[in-house]
C-alpha positions in Angstrom: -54.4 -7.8 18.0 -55.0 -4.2 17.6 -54.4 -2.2 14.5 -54.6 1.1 16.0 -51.9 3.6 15.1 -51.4 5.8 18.0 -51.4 9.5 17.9 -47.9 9.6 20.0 -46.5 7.6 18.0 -46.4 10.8 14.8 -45.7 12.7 18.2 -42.7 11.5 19.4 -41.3 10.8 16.2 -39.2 14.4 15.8 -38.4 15.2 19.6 -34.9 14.5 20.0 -32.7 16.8 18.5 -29.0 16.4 17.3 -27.7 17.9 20.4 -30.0 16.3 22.5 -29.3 12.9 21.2 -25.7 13.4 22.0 -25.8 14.2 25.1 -28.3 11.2 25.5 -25.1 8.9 24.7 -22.3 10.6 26.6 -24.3 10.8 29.4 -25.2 7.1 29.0 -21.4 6.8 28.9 -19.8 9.1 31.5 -21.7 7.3 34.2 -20.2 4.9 36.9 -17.6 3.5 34.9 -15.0 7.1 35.5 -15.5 6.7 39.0 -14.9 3.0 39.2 -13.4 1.6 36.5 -9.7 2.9 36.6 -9.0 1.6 39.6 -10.7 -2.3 38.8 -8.5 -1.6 35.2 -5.6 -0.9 37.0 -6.0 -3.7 39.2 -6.1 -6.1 36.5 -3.3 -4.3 33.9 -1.6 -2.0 35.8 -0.1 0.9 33.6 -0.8 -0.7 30.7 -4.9 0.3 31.4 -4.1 3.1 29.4 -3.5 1.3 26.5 -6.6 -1.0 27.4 -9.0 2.5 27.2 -7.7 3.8 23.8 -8.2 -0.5 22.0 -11.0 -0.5 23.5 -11.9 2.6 21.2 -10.2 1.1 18.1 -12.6 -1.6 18.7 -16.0 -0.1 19.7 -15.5 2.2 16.7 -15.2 -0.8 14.5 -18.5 -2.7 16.2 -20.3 0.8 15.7 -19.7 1.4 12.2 -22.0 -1.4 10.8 -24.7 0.4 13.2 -24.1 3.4 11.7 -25.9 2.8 8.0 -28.4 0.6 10.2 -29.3 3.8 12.0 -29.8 6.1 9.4 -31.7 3.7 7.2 -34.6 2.2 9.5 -34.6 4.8 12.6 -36.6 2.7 15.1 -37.0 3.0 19.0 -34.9 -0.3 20.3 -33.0 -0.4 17.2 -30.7 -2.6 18.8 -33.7 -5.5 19.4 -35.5 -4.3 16.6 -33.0 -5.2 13.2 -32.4 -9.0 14.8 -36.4 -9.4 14.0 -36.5 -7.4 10.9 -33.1 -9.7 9.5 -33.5 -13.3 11.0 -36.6 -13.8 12.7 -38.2 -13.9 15.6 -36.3 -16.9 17.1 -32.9 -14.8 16.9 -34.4 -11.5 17.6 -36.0 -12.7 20.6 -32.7 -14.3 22.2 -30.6 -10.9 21.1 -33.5 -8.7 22.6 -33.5 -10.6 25.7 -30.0 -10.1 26.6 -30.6 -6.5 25.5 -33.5 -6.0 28.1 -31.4 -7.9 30.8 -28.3 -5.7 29.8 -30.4 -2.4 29.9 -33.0 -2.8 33.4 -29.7 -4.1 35.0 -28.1 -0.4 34.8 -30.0 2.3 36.6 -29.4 -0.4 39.9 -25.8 -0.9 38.9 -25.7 3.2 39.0 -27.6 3.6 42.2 -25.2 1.0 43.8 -22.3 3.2 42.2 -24.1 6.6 44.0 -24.1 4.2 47.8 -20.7 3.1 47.1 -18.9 6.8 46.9 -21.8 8.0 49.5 -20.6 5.2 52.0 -16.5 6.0 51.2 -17.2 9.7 52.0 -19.8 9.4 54.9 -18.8 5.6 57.0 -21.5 6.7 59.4 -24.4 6.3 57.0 -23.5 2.5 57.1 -24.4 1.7 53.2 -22.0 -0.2 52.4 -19.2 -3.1 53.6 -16.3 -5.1 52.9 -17.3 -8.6 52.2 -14.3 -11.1 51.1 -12.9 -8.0 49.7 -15.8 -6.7 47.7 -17.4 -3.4 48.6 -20.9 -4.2 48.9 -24.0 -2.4 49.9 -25.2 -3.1 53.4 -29.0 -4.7 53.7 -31.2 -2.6 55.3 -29.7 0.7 54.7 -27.7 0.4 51.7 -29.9 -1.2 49.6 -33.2 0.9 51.1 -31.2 3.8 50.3 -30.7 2.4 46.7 -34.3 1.8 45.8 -35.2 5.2 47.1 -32.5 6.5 43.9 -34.7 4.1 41.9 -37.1 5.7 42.1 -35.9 9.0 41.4 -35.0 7.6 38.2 -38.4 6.6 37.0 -39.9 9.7 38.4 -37.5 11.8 35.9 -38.4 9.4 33.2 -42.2 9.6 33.5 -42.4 13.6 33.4 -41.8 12.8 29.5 -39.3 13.0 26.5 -38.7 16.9 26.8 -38.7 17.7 30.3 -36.3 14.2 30.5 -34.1 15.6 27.4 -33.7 19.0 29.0 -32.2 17.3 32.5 -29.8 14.9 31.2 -28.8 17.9 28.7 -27.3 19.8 31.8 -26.3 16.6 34.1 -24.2 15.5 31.0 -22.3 19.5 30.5 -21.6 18.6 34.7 -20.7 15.0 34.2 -17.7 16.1 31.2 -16.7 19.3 33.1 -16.4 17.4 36.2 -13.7 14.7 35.0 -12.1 17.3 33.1 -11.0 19.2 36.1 -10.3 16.0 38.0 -7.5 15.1 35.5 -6.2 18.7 35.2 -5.9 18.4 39.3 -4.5 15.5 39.8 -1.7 16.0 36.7 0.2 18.1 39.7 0.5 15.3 41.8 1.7 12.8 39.2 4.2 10.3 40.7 6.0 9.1 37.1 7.5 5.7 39.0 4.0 4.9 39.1 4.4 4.1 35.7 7.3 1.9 35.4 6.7 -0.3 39.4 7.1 -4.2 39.6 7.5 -5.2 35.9 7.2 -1.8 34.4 4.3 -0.7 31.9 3.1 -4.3 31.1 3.3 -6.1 34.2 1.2 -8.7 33.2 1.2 -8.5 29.9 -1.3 -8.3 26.8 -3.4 -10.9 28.2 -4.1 -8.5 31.0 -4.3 -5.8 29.0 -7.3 -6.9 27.2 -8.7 -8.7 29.8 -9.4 -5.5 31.3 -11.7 -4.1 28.8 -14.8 -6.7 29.5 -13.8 -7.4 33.1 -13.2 -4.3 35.1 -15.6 -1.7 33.1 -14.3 -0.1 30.4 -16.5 -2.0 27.7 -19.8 -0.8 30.4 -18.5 2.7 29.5 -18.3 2.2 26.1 -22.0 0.4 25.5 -23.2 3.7 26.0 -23.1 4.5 22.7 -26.3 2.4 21.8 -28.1 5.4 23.5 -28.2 6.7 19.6 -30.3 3.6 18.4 -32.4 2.9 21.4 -33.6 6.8 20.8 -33.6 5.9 17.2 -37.2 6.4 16.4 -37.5 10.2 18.0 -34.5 11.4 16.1 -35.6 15.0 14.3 -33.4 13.8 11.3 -32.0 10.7 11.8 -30.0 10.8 8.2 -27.4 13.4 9.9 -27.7 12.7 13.3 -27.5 8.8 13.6 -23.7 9.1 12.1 -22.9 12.1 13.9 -24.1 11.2 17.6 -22.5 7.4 17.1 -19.0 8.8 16.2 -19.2 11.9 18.9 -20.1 9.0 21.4 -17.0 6.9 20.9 -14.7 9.2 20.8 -15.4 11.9 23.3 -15.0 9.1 26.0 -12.3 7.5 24.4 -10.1 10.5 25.3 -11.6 11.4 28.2 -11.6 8.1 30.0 -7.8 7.7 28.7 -6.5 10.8 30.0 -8.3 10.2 33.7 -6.8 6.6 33.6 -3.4 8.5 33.1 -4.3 10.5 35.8 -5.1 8.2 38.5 -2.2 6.0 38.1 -0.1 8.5 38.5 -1.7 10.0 41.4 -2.2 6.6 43.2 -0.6 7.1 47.5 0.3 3.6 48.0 0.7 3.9 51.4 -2.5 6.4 52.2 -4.2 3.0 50.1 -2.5 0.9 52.7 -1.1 -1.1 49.6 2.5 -2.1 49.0 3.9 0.2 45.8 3.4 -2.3 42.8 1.1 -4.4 44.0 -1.5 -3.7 41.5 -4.5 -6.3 42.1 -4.4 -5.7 45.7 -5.9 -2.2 44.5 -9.5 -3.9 44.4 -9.3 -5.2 48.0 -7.9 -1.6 49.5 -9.6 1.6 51.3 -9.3 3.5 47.7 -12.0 0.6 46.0 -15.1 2.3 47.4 -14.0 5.9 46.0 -10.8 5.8 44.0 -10.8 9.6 42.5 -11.9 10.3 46.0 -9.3 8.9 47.5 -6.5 10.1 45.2 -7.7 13.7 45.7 -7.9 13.7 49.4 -4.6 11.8 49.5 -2.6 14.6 48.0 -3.0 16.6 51.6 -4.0 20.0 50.4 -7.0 22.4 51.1 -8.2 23.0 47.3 -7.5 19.1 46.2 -10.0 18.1 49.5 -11.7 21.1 48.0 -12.5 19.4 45.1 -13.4 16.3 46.8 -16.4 17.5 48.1 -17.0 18.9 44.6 -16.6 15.2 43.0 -18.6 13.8 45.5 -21.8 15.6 44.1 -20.5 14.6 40.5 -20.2 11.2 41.8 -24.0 11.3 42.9 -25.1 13.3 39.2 -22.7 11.3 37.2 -24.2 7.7 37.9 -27.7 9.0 38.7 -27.7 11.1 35.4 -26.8 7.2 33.4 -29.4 5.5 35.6 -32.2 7.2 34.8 -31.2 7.2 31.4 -30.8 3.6 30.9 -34.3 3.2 32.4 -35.5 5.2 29.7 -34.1 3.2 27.7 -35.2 -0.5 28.9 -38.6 0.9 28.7 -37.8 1.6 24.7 -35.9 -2.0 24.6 -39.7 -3.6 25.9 -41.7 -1.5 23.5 -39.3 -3.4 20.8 -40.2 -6.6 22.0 -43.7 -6.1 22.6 -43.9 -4.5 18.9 -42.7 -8.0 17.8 -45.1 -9.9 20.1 -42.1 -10.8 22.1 -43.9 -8.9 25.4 -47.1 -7.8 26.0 -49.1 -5.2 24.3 -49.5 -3.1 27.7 -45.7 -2.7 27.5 -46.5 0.0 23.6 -49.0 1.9 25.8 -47.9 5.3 25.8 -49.1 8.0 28.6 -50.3 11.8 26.9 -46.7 13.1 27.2 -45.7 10.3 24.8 -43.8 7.9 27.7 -44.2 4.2 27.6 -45.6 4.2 32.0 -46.2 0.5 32.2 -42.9 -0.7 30.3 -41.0 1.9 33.1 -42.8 0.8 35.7 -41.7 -3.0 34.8 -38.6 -2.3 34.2 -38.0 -0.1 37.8 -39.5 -3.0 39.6 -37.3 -6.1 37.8 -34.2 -3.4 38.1 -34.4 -3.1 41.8 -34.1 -7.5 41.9 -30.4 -6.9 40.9 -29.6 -5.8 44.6 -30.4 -9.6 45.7 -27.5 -11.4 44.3 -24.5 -9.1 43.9 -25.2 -5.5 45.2 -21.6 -4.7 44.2 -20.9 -2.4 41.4 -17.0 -4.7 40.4 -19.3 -7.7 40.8 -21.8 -6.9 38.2 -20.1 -5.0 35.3 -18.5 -7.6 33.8 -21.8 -9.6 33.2 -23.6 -6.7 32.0 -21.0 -5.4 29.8 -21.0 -9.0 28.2 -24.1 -9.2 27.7 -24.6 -5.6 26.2 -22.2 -6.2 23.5 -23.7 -9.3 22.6 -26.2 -7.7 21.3 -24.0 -5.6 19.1 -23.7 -8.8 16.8 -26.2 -8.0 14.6 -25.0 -5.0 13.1 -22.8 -6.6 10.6 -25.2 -9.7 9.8 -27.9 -7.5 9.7 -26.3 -4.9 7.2 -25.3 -7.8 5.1 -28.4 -9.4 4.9 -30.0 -6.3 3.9 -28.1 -5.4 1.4 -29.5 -8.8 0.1 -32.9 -8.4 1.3 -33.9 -5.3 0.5 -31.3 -3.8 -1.7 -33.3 -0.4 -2.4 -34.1 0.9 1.1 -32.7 4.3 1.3 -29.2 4.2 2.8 -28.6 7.9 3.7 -25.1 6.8 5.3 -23.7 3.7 2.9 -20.5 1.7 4.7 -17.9 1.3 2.5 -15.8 -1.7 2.6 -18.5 -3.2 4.1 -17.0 -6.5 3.1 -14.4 -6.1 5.3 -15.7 -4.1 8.4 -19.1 -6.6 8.8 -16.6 -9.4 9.3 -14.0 -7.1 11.9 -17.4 -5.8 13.6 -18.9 -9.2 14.1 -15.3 -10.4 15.3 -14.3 -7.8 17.4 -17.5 -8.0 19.3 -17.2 -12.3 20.3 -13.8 -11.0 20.8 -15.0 -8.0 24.0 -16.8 -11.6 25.0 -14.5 -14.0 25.3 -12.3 -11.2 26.8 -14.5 -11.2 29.9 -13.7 -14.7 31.2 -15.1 -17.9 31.7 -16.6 -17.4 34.5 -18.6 -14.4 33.1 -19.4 -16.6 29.9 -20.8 -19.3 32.0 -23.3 -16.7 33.7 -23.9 -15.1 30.7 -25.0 -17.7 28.5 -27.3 -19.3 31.6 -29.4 -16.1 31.9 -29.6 -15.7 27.8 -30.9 -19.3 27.3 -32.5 -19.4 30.3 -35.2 -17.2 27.9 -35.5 -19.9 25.8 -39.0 -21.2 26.9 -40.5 -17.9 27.3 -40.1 -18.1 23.5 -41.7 -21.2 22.6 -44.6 -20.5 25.5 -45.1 -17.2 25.1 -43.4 -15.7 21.5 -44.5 -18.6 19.1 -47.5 -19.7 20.5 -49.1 -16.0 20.4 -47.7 -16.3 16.3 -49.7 -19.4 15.8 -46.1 -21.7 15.1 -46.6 -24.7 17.7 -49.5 -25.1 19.8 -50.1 -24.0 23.4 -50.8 -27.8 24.3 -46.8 -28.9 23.2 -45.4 -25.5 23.6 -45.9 -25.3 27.5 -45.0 -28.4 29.0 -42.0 -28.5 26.8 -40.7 -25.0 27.8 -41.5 -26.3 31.8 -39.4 -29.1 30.9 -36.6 -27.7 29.6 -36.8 -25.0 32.9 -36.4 -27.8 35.1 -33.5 -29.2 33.4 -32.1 -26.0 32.9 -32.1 -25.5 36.6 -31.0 -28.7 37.4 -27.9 -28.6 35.5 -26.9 -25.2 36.7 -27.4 -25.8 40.1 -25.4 -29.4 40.3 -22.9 -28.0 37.7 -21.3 -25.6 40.1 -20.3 -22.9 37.4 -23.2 -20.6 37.6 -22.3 -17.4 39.5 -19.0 -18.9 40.2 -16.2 -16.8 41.8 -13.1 -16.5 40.0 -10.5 -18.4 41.6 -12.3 -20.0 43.8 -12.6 -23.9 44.4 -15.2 -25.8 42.2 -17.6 -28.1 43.9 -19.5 -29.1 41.4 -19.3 -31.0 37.6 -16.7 -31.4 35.9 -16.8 -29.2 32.6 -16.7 -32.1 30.6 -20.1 -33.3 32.1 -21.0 -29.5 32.6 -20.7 -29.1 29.1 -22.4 -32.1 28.1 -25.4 -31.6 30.1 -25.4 -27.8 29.1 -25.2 -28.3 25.2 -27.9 -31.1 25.2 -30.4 -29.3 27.0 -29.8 -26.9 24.2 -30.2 -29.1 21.2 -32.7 -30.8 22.8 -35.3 -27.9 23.2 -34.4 -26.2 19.9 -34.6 -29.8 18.1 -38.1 -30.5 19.6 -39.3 -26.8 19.1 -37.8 -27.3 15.4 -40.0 -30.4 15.5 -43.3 -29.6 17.1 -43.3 -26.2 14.7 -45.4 -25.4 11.6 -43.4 -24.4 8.6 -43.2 -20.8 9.2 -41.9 -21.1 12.7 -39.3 -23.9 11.5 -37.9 -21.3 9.4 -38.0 -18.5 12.5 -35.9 -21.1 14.3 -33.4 -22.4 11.6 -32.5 -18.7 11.2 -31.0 -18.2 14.5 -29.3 -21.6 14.5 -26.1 -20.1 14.4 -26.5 -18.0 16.9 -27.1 -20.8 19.4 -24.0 -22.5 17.7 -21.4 -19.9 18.2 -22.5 -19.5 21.9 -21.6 -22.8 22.4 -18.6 -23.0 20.6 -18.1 -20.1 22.8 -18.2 -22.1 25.8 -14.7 -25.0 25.6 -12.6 -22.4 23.7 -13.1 -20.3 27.0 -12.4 -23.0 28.9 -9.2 -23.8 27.5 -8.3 -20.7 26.7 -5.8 -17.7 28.5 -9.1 -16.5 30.9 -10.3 -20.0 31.9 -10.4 -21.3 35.3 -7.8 -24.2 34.9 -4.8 -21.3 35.6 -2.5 -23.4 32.9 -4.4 -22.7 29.4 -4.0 -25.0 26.7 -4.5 -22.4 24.5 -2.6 -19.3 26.1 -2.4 -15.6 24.8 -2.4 -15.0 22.2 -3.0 -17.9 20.1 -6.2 -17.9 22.0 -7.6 -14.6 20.3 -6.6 -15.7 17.3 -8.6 -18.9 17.2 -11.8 -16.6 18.6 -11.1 -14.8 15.8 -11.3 -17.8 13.2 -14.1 -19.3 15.0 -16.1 -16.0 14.2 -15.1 -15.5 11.2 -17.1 -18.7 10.7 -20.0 -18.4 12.4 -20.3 -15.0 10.6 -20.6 -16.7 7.4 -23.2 -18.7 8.4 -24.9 -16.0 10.1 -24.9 -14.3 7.0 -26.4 -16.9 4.9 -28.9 -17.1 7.4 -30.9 -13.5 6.8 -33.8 -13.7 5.0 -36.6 -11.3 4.3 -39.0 -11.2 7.2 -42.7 -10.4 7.4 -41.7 -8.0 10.4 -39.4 -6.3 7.6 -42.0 -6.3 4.7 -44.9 -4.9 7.4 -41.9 -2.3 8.9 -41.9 -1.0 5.0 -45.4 -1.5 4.5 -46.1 1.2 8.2 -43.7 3.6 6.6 -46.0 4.1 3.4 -49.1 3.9 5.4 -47.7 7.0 7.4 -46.1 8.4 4.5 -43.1 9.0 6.3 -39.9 10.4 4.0 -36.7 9.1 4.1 -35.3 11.5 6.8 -37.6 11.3 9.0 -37.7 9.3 11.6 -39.4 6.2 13.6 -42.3 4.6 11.7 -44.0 1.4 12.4 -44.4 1.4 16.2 -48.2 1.4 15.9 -48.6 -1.4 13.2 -48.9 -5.0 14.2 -45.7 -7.5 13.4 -45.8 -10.8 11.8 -48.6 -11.5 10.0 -47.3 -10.1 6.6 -49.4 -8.5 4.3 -52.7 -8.8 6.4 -51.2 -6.4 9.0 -50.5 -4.3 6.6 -53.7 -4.1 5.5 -55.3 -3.7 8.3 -53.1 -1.0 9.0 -53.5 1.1 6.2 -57.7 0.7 7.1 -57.0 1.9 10.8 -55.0 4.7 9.3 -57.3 5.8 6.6 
């Protein structure tokens, strides 16, 4: 492995300003989600969205705070993959960065699908997208042709470099706040107040609903956004100010915004220009107004300056997802230099160009991105998977800070949580809880793509750190693929459509098969280790656990397929709660003090980097301890 310590590296490391590093995570907030995700809310909870917009703040303030002294203390590009490694090992950090990768190259093609979608509403002749079962859905040549092309756009942007790419989403984020600023200012003059209080009143369906709506229609998409501030982590110019700052300025800038535009639209919503009968709130998804709802409402009201200001939202609607795209593939490229800094990915993926951009890790990321317009290239069909599976990765915050504060209780701590007894716990629990509030359905897809990672660990991650051989490694990860497969294909669950009829297994058998081929693999990979990796391994035990605990209670509980939960609302989020609580505990108990934390430390002296500055050990090798550190300080000297 090489030792080098690349000049970009001391580059890059004080590029990103303050200012720039907030509009980095508005704009990776204000994206698709304002154009989209009112109406999917609304369709879901009805009035009562509104309220789902401002919890959804309570609780994505709580999750964030544990990040907060994370990201002032160890500033690191892919913070969010990077703390799982440094706190429980490799085994944990490589099924959190996983999800994390899938989470991030998944967005700039959920954005371009959001761009087709409002292009096809406003222009029908362009032929990009159709109704299928209900679903707007791009159309296959032209849609998804036209969606790639956007792709591409995106990486262009991202490979000019850091400056140039700072300087553009700097003025697409002042258009992308203006812009839904002066959509809810409009369409406050064409308020209809019974809108409000139609077919049950303000809670319709009632709290269930209400939360139900923050992982399954988009709100908890528009709130991920704030992770923008760690993945950037390592080019902050003074990450002891600006880590706190941008985090806070992230949440709650789009916490009002997105509240007041909710407000907006359901007052504004024509029932009968959206061919909908007045109440009827979850036919909204199936209706005209699904493929442009602000669109819509604006052209609905019948005047010259509201059509006007159609045409005006219609660029913002291009910008606005565009501007998150091609930030997000910035930011998967940052998520596989994490990886490949842990020997997680290959080397290829650190290589930076002379403007101080990771090329090959973009170019990776463009072409696996643009595979997400296969399955689902539907914009309602995807966001509930990928906001699960970006907020799993938001579990380590509080384990992490814990096991820190154990681990190495002198780092500098320019931000120090208080209470942190109390808000580890609530960050940890409040982020299963955005999880199980997505549905079973979404679980069950969830969890197959996350362990379906599993063997590219044990083949790839611990062979190439010398814990099992190559010779046991491989035919035991192509063994656990084929059952893998197997069992989701004959289970039936996988990709499953809500509400529709199941063909396959049982869950009882589904579950059985499913947890098996879980304990199986980890028990034999456990087994076939050498001391060090057993420990990697038992350190991410719980992690595996609470996933599959994860699994029944969703089952059984109020979002569950059975339509009669044993455990309805809300004793349901109560026992998530408990479970948590829990599995925190053992997560906890589980951090130890890494050799990918000791050589972390060990870069920062060798580049004599002060507490306030910002990213250090991208260029020194992970995981062999003290022996990369010295080898490291002898490259650098």
């Amino acid at each position: 492995m090489s030792t080098e310590l690349p000049e970009p590296a001391r580059r890059m490391r004080r590029e990103v300003t303050l200012a720039q590093l907030v509009f980095l995570s508005i704009g990776g907030q204000i994206g698709s989600a304002w154009l989209f995700a009112v109406l999917s809310a609304a369709g879901i909870a009805g009035p009562a969205a509104i309220l789902s917009w401002v919890v959804a703040g309570v609780v994505f303030m709580v999750i964030a705070l544990t990040w907060i002294e994370l990201g002032g203390m160890l500033p690191l590009t892919g913070t969010v993959v990077r703390y799982p490694y440094l706190t429980h090992g490799a085994f944990t950090g490589w099924i959190i960065g996983w999800a994390a990768w899938l989470f991030a190259v998944s967005i700039p093609a959920v954005e371009a699908v959001a761009v087709m979608t409002y292009l096809g509403s406003r222009f029908p002749g362009l032929h990009v997208v159709e109704q299928v079962d209900g679903t707007t859905v791009l159309t296959w040549p032209e849609g998804i042709v036209s969606a790639i092309a956007l792709m591409v756009v995106f990486y262009v942007v991202n490979v000019i470099g850091i400056r140039k790419f700072s300087v553009a989403t700097n003025w697409v984020t002042f258009w992308k706040i203006v812009i839904p600023v002066a959509t809810f200012l409009l369409l406050f003059f064409a308020l209809h107040g019974d809108n409000f209080s139609l077919a049950g009143g303000f809670l319709p369906f009632g709290g269930a609903s209400t939360v139900h709506a923050i992982s399954s229609t988009g709100i908890a998409f528009a709130f991920v956004g704030f992770r923008q501030a760690l993945d950037f982590g390592g080019e902050m110019k003074n990450p002891r100010r600006d880590a706190k700052i941008a985090i806070i300025v992230a949440i709650a800038v789009p916490t009002v915004l997105y509240t007041l535009l909710q407000i907006a639209f359901i007052g504004a919503i024509d029932w009968q220009d959206a061919q909908v009968r007045p109440g009827d709130w979850a036919a909204l998804n199936a209706s005209t107004w699904a493929s442009g709802p602000f669109f819509h409402a604006l052209d609905a009201v019948g005047t010259a300056g509201f059509a006007a200001f159609g045409s005006v939202l219609l660029v913002d609607a291009v910008l606005s997802p565009a501007g998150a795209g091609w930030i997000y593939l910035g930011n998967s490229a940052r998520v596989s230099q994490a990886l490949a800094h842990h020997r997680a990915a290959p080397e290829i993926f650190r290589r930076l160009s002379p403007r101080g951009v990771p090329t090959v890790a973009t170019a990776f990321c463009f072409l696996v991105g643009c595979l997400f317009f296969i399955p689902a290239p539907s914009w309602y069909q995807l966001v509930s998977f990928i906001s699960a599976a970006g907020v799993l990765t938001f579990l380590m915050g509080s384990v992490s800070l814990s096991s820190l504060r154990r681990t190495a209780p002198d780092l500098p701590r320019p931000f120090r949580l208080r209470w942190a007894a109390l808000w580890s716990p609530a960050s940890f629990i409040c982020s299963v809880l955005v999880i199980y509030w997505s549905g079973f359905t979404t679980l069950v897809t969830l969890l197959v793509t996350v362990f379906a990672g599993l063997p590219v660990f044990a083949s790839y991650t611990a062979v190439r750190r010398g814990w099992i051989d190559r010779a046991v490694a491989v035919p035991l990860s192509l063994a656990f693929l084929a059952a893998w497969v197997w069992t989701t294909a004959s289970g039936g669950w996988f990709l499953a459509r809500h509400g529709a009829r199941h063909s396959g297994w049982g869950f009882g058998l589904y579950a059985t098969a499913f947890t098996l081929c879980i304990a199986v693999f980890t028990g034999l990979l456990w087994a076939a280790g050498n001391r060090e990796g057993r420990r990697h391994v038992t350190g991410g035990l719980w992690l595996l656990g609470l996933l599959l605990a994860l699994l029944p209670l969703s089952y059984y509980g109020e979002y569950g397929p059975t339509g009669d939960p044993a455990i309805p609302f809300p004793l349901d989020t109560l026992a998530i709660a408990a479970v948590s609580y829990v599995f925190y505990l053992w997560a906890q108990a589980s951090g130890f003090r890494t050799e990918d934390l000791d050589d972390t430390l060990a870069a920062r002296e060798v580049l004599d980097i002060p507490d306030h500055a910002g990213e250090f050990g991208d260029g020194v090798p992970v995981g062999s301890g003290p022996a990369a550190a010295a080898a490291s300080r002898d490259a650098a000297g």
